[in-house]
N, C-alpha and C positions, 0 to 999 in steps of 0.2 A: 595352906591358904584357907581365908574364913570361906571363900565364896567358889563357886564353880560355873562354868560357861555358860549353862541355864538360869544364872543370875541377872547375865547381859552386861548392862554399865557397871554396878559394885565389884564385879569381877575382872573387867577390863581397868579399872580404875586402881582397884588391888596389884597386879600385873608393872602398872606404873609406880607403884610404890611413891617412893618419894622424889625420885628423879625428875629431874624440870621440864615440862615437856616442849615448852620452846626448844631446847636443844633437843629431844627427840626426833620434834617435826623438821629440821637442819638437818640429822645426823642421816648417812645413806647407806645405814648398813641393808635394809630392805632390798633398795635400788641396784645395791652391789648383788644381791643374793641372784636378783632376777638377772640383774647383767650378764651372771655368771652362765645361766643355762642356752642351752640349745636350742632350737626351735623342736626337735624329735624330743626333747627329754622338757619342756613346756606342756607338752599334751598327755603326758603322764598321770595317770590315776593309780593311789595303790590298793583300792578295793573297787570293784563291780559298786556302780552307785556311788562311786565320791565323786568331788568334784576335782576334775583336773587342775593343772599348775597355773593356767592360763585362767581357766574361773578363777583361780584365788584371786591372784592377780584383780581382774577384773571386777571381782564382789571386794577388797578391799579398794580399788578406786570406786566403786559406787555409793561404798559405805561411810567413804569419805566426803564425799558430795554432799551427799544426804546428814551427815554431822553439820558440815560446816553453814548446811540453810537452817540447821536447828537454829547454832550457834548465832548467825546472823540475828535470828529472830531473837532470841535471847538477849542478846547484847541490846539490841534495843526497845527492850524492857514488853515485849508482844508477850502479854500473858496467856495468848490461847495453847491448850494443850495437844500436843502437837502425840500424832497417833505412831504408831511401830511400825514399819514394814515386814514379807514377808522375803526373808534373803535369797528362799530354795528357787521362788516367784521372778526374782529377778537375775538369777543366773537364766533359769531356766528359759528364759522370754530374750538372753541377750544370744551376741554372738560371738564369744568371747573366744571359743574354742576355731572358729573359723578366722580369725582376725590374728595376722603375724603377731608375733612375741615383741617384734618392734615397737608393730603400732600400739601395744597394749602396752609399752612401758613408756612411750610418749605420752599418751594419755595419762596413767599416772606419774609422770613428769611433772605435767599440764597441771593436771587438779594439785600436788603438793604444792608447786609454785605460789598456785594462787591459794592455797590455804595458807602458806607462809606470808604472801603479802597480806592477807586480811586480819592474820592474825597479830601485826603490826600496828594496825589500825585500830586497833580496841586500848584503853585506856584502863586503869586498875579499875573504879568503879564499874564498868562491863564486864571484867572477869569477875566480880562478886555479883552480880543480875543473877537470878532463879528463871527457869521453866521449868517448865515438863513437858517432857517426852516419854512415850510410853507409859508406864506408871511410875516412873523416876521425877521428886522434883530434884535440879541440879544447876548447880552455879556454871556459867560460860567456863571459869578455870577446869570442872570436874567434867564438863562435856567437851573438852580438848585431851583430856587425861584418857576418858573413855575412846574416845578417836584412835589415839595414837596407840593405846593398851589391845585395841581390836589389832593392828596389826601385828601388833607384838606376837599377842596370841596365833593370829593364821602363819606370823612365821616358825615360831616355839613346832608349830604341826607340821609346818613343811621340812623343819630339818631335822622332828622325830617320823616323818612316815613317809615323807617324797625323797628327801636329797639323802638315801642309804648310801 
């Protein structure tokens, strides 16, 4: 791969390849994965200092939120440059690890649903709109590529270092 994780979006975007991410943001292989686990085997960490099953979880529904207000903005044509978050910030401040495995995959339920209906709602000339975010400028189509490529990636790690 040309890019690596510390790229951010070109490398989440790379991940996605060429594959259509409308059918991405449908498919429920994620949902299946989390489905599959335990509430004891959700709280698992496999090093001192990572984040457990249940943060992932939860930092890819947060990361998804936070795409999809980009995206909003984008789609209709807000050219302010829209700043980065800090991810470690917002695990760290939620309650991801106290909150059943249930409640956390309603919630990203919840948020896919409605990233799927909004994603509906845009017309080709919105997927071709530019912002930026972070130092990235990028088209609505390549800031849904990046969305869906981040979780690709946290799952690629969950089933190289959690689900042994």
């Amino acid at each position: 791969m040309k890019y690596t994780v510390a790229d951010g979006f070109p490398y989440y975007i790379e991940l996605v390849e060429d594959k259509d991410y409308n059918e991405l943001f449908l498919a429920d292989e994620s949902l299946q994965i989390f489905k599959s686990l335990t509430e004891e085997k959700s709280t698992f960490r496999y090093a001192p200092g990572k984040w457990s099953i249940k943060q992932i979880i939860g930092h890819i529904t947060d990361h998804e939120r936070i795409m999809m207000y980009r995206i909003l903005r984008f789609s209709r044509n807000d050219k302010t440059d829209l700043p980065g978050y800090e991810q470690d910030f917002y695990v760290d401040n939620s309650r991801f690890d106290e909150l059943s495995l249930d409640d956390l995959l309603n919630d990203f339920e919840n948020v896919r649903n409605a990233s799927k209906s909004f994603i509906k709602t845009l017309s080709a000339a919105q997927f071709a709109l530019v912002g930026k975010a972070w130092k990235y400028q990028l088209t609505v189509a390549e800031m849904l590529k990046a969305t869906i490529g981040h979780e690709q990636h946290h799952i690629l790690v969950l089933k190289e270092k959690y689900l042994l």
